[in-house]
mmCIF file of the N, C-alpha and C atoms, coordinates in Angstrom:
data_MODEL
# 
_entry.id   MODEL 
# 
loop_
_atom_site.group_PDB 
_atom_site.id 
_atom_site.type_symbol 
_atom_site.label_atom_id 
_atom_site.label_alt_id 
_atom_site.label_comp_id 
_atom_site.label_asym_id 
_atom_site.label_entity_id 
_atom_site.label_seq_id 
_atom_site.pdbx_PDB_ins_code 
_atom_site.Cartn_x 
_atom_site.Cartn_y 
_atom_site.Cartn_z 
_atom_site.occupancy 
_atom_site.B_iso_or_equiv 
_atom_site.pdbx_formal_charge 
_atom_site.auth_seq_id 
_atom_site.auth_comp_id 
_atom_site.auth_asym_id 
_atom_site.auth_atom_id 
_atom_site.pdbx_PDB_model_num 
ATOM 1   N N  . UNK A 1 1  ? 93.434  103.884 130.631 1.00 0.00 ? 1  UNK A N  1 
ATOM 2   C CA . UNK A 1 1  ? 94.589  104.398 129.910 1.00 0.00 ? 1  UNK A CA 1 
ATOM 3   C C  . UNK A 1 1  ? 95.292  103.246 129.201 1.00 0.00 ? 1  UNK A C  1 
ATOM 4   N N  . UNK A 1 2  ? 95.415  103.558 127.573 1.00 0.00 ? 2  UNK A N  1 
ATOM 5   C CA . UNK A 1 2  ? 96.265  102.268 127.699 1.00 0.00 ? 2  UNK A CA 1 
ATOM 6   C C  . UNK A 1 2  ? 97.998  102.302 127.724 1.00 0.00 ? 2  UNK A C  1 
ATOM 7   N N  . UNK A 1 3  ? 98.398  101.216 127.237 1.00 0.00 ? 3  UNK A N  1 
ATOM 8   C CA . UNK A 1 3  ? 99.938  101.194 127.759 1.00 0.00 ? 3  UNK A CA 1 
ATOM 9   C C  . UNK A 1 3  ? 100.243 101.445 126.232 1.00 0.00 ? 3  UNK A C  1 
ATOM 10  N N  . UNK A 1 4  ? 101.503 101.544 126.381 1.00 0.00 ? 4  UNK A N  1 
ATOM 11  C CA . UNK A 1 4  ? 102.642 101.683 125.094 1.00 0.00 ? 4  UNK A CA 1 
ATOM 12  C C  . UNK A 1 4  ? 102.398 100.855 124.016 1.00 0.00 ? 4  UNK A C  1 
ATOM 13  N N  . UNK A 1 5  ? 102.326 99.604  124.577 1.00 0.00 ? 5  UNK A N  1 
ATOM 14  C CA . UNK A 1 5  ? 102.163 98.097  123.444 1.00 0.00 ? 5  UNK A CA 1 
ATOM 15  C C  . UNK A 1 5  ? 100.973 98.292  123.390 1.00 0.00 ? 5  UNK A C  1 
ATOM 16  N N  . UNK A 1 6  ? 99.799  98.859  123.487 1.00 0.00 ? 6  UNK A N  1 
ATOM 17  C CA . UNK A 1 6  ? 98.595  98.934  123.183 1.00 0.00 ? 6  UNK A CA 1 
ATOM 18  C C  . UNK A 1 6  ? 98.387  99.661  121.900 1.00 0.00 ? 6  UNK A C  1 
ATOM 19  N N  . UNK A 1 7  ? 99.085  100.673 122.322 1.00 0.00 ? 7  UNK A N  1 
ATOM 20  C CA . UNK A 1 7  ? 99.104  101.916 121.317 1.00 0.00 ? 7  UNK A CA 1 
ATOM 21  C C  . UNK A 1 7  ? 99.874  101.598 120.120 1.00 0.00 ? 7  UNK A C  1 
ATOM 22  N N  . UNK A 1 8  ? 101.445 100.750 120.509 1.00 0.00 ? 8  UNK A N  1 
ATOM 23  C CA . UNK A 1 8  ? 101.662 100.059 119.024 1.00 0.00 ? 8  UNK A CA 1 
ATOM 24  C C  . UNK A 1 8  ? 101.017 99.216  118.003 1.00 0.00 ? 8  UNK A C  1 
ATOM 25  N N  . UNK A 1 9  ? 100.429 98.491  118.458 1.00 0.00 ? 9  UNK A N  1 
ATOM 26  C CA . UNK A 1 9  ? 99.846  97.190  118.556 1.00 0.00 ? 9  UNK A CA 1 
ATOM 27  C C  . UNK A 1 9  ? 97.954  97.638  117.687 1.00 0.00 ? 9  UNK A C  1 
ATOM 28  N N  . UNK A 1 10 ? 97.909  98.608  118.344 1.00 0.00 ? 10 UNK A N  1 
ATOM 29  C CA . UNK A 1 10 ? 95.799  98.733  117.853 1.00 0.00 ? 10 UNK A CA 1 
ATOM 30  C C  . UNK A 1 10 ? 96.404  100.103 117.718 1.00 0.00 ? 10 UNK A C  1 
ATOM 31  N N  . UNK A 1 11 ? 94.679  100.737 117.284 1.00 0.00 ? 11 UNK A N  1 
ATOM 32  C CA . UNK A 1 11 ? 94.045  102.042 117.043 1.00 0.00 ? 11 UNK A CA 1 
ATOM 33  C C  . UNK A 1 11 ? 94.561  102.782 118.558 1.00 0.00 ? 11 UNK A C  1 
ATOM 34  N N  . UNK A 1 12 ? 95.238  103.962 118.094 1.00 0.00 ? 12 UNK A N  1 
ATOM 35  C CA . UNK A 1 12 ? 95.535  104.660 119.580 1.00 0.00 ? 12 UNK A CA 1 
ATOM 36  C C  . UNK A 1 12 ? 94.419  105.454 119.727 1.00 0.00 ? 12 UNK A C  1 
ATOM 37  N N  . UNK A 1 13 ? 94.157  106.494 120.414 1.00 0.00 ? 13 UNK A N  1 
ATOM 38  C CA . UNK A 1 13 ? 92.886  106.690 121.326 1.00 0.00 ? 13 UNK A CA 1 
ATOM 39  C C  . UNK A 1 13 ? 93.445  108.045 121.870 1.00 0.00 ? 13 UNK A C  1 
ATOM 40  N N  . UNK A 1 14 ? 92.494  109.007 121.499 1.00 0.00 ? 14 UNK A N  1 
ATOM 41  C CA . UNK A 1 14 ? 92.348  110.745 121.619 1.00 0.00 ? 14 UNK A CA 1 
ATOM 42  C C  . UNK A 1 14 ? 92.744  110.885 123.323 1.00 0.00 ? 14 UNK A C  1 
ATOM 43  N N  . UNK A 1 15 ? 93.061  111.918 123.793 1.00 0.00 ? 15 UNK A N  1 
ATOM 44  C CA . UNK A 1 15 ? 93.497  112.390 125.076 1.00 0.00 ? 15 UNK A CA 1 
ATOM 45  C C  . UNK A 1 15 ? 92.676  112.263 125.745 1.00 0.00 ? 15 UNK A C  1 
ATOM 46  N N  . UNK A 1 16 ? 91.192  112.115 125.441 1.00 0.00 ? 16 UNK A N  1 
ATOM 47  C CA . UNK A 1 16 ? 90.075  112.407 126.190 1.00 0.00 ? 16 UNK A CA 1 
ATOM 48  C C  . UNK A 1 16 ? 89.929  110.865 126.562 1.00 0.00 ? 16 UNK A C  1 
ATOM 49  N N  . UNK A 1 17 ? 90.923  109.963 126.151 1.00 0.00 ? 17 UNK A N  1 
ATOM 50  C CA . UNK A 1 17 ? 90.323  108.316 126.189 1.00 0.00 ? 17 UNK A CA 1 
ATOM 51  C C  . UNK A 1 17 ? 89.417  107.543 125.771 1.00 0.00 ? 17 UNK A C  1 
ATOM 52  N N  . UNK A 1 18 ? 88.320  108.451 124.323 1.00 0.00 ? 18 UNK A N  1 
ATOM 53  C CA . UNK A 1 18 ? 87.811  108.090 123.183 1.00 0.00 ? 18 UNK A CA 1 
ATOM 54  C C  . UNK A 1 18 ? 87.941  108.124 121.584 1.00 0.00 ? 18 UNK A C  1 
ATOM 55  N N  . UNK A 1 19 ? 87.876  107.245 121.437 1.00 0.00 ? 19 UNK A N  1 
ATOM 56  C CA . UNK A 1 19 ? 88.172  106.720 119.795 1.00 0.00 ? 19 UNK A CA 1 
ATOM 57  C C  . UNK A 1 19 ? 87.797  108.205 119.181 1.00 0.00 ? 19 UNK A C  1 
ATOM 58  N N  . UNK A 1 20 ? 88.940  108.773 118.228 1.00 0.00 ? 20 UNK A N  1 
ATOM 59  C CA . UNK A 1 20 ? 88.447  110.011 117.682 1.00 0.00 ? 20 UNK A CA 1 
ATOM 60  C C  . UNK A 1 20 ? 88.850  109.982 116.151 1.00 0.00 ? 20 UNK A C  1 
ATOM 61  N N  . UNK A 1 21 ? 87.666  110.569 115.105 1.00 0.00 ? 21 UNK A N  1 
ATOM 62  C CA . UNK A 1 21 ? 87.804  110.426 113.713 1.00 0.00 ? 21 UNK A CA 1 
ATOM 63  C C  . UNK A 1 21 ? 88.434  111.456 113.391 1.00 0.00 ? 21 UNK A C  1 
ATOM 64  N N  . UNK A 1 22 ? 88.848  111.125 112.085 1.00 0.00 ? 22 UNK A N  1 
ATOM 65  C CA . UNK A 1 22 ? 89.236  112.844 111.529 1.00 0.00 ? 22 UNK A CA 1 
ATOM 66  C C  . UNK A 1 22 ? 88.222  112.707 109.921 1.00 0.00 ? 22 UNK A C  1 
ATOM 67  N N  . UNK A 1 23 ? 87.715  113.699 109.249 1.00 0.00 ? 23 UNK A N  1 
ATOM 68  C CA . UNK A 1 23 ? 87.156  113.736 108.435 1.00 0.00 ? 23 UNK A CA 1 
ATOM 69  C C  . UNK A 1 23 ? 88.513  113.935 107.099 1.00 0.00 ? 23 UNK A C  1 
ATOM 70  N N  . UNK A 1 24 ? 87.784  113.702 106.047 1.00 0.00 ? 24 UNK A N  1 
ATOM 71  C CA . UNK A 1 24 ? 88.543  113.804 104.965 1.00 0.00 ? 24 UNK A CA 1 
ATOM 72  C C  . UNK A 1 24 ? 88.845  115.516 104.461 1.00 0.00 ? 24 UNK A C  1 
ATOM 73  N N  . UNK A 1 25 ? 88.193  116.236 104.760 1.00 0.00 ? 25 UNK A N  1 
ATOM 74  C CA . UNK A 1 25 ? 88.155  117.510 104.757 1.00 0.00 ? 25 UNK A CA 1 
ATOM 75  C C  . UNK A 1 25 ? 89.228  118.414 105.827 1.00 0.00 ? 25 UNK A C  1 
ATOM 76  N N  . UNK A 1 26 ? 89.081  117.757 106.925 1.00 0.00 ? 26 UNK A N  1 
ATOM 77  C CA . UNK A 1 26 ? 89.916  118.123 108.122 1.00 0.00 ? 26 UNK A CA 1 
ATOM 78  C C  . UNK A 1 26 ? 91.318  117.627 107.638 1.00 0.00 ? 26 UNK A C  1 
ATOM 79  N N  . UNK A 1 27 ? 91.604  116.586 106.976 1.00 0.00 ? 27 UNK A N  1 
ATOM 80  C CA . UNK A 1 27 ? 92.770  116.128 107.072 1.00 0.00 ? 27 UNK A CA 1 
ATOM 81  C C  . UNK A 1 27 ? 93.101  116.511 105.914 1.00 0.00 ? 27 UNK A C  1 
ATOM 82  N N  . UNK A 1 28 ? 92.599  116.926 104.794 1.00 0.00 ? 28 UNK A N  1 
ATOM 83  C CA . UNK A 1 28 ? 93.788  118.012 103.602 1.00 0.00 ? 28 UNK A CA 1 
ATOM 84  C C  . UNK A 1 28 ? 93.862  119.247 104.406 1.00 0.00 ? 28 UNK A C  1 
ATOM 85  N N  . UNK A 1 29 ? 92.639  119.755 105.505 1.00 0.00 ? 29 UNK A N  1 
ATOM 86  C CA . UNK A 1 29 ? 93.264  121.470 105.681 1.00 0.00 ? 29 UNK A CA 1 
ATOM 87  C C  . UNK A 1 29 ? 94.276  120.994 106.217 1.00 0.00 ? 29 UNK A C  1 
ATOM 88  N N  . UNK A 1 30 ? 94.626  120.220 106.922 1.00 0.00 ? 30 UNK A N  1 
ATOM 89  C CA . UNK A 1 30 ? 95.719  120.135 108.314 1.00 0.00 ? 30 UNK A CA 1 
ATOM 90  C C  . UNK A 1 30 ? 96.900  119.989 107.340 1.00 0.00 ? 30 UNK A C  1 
ATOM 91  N N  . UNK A 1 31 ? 96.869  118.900 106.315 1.00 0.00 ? 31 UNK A N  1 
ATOM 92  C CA . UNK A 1 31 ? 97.661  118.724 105.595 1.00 0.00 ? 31 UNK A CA 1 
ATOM 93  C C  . UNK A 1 31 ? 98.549  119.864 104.783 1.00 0.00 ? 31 UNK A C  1 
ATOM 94  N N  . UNK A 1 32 ? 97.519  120.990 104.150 1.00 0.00 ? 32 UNK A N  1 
ATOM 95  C CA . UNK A 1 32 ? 97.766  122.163 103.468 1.00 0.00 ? 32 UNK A CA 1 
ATOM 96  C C  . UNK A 1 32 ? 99.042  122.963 104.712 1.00 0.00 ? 32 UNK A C  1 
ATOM 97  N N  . UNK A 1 33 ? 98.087  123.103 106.004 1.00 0.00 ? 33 UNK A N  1 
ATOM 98  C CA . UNK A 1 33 ? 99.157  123.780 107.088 1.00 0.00 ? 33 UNK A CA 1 
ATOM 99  C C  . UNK A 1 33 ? 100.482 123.101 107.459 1.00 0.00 ? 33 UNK A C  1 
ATOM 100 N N  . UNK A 1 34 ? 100.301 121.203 107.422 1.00 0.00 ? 34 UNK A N  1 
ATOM 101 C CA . UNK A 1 34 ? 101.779 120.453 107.636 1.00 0.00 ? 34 UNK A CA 1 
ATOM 102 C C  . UNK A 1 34 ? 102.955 121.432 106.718 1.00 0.00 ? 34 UNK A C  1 
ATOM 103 N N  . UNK A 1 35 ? 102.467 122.066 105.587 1.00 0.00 ? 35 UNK A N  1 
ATOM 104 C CA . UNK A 1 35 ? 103.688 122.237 104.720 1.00 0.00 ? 35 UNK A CA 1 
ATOM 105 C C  . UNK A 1 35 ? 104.916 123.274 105.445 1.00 0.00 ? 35 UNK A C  1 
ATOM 106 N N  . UNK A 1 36 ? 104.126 123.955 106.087 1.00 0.00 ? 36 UNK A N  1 
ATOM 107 C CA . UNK A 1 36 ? 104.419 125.216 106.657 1.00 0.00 ? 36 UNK A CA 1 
ATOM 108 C C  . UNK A 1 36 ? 105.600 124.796 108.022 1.00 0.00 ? 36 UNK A C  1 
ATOM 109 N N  . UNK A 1 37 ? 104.853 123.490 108.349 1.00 0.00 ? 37 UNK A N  1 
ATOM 110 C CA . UNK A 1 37 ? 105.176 122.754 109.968 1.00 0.00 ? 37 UNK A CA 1 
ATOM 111 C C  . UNK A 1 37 ? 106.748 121.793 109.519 1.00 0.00 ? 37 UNK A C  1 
ATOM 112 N N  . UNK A 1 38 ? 106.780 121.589 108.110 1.00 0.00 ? 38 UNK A N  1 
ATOM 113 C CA . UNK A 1 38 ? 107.445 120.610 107.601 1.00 0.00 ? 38 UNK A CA 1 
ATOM 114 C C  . UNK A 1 38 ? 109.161 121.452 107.196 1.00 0.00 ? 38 UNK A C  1 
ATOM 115 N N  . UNK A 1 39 ? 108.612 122.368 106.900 1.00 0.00 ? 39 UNK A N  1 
ATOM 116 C CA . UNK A 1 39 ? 109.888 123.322 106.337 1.00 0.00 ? 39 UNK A CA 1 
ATOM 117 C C  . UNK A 1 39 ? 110.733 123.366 107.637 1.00 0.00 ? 39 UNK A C  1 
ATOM 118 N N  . UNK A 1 40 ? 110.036 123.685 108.636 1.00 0.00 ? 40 UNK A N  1 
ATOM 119 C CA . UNK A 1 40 ? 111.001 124.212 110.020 1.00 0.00 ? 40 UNK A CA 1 
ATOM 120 C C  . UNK A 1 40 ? 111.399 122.746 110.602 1.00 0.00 ? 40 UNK A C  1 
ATOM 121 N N  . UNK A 1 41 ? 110.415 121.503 110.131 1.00 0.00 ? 41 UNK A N  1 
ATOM 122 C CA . UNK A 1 41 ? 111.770 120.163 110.379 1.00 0.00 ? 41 UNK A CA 1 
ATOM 123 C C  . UNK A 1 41 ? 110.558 119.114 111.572 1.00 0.00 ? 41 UNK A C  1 
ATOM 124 N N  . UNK A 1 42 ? 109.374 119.406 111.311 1.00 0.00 ? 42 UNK A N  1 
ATOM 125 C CA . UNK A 1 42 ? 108.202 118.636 112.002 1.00 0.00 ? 42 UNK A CA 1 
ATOM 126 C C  . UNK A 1 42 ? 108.241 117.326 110.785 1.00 0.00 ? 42 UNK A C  1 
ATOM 127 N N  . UNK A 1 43 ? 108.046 116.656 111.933 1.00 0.00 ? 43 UNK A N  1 
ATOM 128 C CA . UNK A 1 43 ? 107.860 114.969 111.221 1.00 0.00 ? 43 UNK A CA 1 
ATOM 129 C C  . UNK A 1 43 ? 106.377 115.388 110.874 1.00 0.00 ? 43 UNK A C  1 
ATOM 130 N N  . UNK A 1 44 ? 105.639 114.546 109.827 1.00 0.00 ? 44 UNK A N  1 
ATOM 131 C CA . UNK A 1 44 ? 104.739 114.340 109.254 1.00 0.00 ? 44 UNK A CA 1 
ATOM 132 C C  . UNK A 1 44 ? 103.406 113.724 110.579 1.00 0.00 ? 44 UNK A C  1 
ATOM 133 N N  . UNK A 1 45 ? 103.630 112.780 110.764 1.00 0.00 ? 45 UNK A N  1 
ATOM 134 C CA . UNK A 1 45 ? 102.864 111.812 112.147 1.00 0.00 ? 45 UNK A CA 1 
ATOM 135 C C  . UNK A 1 45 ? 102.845 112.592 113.170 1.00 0.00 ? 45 UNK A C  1 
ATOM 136 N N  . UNK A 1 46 ? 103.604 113.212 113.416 1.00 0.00 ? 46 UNK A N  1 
ATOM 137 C CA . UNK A 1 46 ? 103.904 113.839 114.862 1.00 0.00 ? 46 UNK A CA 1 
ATOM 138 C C  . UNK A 1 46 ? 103.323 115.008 114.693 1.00 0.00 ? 46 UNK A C  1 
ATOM 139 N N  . UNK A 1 47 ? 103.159 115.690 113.649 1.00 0.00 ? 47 UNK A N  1 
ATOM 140 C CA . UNK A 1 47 ? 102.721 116.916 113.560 1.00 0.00 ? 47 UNK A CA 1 
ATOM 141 C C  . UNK A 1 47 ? 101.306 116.590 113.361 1.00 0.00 ? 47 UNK A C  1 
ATOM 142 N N  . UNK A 1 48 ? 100.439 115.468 112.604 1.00 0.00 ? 48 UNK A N  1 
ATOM 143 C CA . UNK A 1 48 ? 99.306  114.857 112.347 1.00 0.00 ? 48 UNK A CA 1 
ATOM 144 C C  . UNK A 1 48 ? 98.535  114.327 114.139 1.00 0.00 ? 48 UNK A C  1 
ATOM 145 N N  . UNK A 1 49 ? 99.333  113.958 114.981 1.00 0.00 ? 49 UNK A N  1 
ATOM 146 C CA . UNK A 1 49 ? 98.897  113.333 116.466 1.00 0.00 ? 49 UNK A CA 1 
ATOM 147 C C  . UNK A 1 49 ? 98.978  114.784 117.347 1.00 0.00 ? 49 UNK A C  1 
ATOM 148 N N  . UNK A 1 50 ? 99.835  116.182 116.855 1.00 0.00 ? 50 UNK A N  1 
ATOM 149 C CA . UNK A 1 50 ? 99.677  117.133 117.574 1.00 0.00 ? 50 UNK A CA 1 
ATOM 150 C C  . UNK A 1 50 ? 98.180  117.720 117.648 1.00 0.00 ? 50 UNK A C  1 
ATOM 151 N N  . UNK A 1 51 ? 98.248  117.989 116.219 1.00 0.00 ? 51 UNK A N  1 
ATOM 152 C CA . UNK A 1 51 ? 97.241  119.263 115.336 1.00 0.00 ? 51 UNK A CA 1 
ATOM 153 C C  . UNK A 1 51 ? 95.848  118.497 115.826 1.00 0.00 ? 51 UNK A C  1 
ATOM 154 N N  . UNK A 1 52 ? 95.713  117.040 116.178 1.00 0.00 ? 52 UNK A N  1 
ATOM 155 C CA . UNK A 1 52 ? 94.051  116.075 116.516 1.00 0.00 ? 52 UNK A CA 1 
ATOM 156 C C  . UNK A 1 52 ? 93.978  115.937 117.440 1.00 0.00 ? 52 UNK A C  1 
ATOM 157 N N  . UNK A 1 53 ? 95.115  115.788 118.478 1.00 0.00 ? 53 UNK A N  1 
ATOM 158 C CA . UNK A 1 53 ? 95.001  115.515 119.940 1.00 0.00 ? 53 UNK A CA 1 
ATOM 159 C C  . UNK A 1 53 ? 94.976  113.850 119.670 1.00 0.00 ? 53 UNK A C  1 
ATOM 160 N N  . UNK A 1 54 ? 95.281  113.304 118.957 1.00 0.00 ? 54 UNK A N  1 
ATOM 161 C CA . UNK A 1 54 ? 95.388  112.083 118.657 1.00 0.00 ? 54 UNK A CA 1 
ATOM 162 C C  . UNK A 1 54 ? 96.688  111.122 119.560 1.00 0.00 ? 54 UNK A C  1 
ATOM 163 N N  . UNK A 1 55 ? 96.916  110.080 120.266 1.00 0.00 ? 55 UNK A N  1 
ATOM 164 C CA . UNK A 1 55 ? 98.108  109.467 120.568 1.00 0.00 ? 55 UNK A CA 1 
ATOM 165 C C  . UNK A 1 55 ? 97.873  108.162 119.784 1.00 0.00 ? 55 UNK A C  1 
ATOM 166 N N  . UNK A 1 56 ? 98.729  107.895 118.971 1.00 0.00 ? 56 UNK A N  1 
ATOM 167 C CA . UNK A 1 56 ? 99.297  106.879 118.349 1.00 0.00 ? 56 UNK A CA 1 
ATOM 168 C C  . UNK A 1 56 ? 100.528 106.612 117.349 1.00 0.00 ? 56 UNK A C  1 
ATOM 169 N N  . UNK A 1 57 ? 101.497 106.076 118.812 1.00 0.00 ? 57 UNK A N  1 
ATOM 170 C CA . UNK A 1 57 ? 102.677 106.101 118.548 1.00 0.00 ? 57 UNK A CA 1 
ATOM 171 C C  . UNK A 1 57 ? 103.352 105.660 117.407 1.00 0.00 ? 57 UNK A C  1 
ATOM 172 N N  . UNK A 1 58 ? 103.066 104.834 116.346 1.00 0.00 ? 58 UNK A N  1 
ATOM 173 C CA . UNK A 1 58 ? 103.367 104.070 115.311 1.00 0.00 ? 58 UNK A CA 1 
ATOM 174 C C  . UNK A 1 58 ? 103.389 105.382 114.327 1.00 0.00 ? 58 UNK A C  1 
ATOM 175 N N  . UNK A 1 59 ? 102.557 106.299 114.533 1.00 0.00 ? 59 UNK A N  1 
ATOM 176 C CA . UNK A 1 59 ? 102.909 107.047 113.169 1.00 0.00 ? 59 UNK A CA 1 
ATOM 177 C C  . UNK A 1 59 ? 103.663 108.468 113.862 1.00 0.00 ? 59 UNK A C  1 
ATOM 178 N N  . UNK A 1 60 ? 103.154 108.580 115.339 1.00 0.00 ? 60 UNK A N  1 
ATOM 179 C CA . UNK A 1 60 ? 104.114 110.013 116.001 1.00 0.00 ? 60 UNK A CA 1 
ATOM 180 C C  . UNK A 1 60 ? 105.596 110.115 115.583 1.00 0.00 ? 60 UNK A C  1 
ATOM 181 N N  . UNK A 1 61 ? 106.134 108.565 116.102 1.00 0.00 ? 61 UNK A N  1 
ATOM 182 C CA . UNK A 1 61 ? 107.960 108.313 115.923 1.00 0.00 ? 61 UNK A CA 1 
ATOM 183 C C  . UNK A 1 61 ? 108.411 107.797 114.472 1.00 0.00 ? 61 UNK A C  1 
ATOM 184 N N  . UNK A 1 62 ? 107.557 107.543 113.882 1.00 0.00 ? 62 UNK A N  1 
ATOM 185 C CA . UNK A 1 62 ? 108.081 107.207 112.370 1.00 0.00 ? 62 UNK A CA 1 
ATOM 186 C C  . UNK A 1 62 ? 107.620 108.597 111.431 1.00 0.00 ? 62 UNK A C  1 
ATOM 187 N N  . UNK A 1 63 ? 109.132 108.454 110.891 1.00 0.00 ? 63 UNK A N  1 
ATOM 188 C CA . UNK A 1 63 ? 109.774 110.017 109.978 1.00 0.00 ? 63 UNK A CA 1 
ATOM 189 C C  . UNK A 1 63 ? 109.069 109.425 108.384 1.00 0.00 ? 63 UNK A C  1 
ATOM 190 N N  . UNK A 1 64 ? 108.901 108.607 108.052 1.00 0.00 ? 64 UNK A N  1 
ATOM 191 C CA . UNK A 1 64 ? 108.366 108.319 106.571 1.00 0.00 ? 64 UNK A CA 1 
ATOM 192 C C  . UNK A 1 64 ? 106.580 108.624 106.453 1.00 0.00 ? 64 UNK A C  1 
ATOM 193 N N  . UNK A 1 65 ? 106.724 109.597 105.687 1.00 0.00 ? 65 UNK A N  1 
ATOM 194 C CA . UNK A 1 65 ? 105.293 110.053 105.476 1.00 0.00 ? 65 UNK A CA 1 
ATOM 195 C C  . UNK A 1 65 ? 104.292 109.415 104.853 1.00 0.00 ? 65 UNK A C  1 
ATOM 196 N N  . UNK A 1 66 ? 105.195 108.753 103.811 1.00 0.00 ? 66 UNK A N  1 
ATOM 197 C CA . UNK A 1 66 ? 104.186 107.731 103.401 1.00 0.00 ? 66 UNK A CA 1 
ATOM 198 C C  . UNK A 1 66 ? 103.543 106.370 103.952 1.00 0.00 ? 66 UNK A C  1 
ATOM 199 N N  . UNK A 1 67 ? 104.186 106.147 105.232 1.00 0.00 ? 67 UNK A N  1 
ATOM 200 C CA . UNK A 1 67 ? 103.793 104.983 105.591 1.00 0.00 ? 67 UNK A CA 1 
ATOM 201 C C  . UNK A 1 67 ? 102.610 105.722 106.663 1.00 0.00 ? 67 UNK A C  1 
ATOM 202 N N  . UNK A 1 68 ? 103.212 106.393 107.744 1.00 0.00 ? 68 UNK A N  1 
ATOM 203 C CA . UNK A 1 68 ? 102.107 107.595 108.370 1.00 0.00 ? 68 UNK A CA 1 
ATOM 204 C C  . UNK A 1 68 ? 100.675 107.729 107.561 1.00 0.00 ? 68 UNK A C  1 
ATOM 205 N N  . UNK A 1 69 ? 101.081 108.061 106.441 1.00 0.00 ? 69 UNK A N  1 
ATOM 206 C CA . UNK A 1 69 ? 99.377  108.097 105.483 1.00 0.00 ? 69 UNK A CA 1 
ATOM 207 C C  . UNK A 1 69 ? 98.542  106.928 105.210 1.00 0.00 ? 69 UNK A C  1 
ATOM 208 N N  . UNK A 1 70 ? 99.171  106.115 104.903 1.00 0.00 ? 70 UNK A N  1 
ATOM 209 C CA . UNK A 1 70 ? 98.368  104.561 105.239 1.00 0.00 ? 70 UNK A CA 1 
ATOM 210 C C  . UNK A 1 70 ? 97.916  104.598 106.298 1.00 0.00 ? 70 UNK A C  1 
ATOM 211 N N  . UNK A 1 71 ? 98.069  104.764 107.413 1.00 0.00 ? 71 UNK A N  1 
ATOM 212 C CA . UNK A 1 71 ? 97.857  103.947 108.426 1.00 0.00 ? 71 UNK A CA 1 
ATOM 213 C C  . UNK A 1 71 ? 96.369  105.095 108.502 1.00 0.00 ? 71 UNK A C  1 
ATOM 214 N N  . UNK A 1 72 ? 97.104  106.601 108.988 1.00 0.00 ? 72 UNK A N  1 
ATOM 215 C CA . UNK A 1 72 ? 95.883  107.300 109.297 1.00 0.00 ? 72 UNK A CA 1 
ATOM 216 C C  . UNK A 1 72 ? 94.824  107.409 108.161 1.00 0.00 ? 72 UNK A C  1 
ATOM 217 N N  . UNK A 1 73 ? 94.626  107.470 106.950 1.00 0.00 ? 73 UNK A N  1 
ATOM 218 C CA . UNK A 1 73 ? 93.524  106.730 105.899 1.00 0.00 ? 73 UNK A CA 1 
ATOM 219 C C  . UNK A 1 73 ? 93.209  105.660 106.466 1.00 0.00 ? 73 UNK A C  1 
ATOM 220 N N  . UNK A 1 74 ? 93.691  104.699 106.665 1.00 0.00 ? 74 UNK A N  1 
ATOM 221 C CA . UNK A 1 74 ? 92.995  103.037 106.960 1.00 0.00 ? 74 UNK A CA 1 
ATOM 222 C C  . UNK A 1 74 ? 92.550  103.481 108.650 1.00 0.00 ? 74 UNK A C  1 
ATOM 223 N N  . UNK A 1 75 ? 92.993  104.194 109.083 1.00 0.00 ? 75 UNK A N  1 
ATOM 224 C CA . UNK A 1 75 ? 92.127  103.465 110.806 1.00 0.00 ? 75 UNK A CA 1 
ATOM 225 C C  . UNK A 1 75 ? 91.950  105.148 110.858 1.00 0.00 ? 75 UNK A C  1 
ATOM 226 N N  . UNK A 1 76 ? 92.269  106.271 110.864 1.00 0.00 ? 76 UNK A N  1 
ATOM 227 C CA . UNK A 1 76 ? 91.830  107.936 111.752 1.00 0.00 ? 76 UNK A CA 1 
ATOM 228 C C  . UNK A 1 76 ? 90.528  108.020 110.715 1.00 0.00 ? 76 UNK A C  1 
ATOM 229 N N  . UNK A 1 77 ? 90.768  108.437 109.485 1.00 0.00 ? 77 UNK A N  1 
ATOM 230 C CA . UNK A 1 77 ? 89.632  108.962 108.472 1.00 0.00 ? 77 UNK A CA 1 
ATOM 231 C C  . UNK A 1 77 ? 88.334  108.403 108.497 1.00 0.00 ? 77 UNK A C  1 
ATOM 232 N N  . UNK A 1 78 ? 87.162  108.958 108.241 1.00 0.00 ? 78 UNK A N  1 
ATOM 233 C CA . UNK A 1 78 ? 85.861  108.484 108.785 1.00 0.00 ? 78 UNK A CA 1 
ATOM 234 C C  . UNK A 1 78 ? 85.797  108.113 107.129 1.00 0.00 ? 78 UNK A C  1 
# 
């Protein structure tokens, strides 16, 4: 399991405790449904680490979407 500063720090790591991708396809549908998630007041990251089973805290607690999209393009997307 890792710790908190792990998860800030590197690539966080799926519930199951393996490295998990998201495809580029998967991540506009999810995206298309965020809109829906976004109106009622879901952060962008947080709603992105729900919908994958994904933990990685750097983009869960940060409210700016655009920085959230960097990160998951550069390290989630296959």
């Amino acid at each position: 399991m890792n710790t908190v500063f792990q998860q800030l720090t590197g690539r966080g790591v799926a519930a199951a405790g393996s490295p998990r991708s998201v495809t580029q396809e998967q991540y506009t549908a999810w995206q298309k449904q965020y809109t829906f998630e976004a109106l009622k007041g879901a952060r962008y990251g947080a709603s992105f680490c729900k919908h994958f089973e994904i933990q990685d805290y750097r983009i869960y607690f940060d409210s700016r979407p655009e920085s959230c999209d960097c990160i998951i393009r550069k390290e989630w997307l296959v």
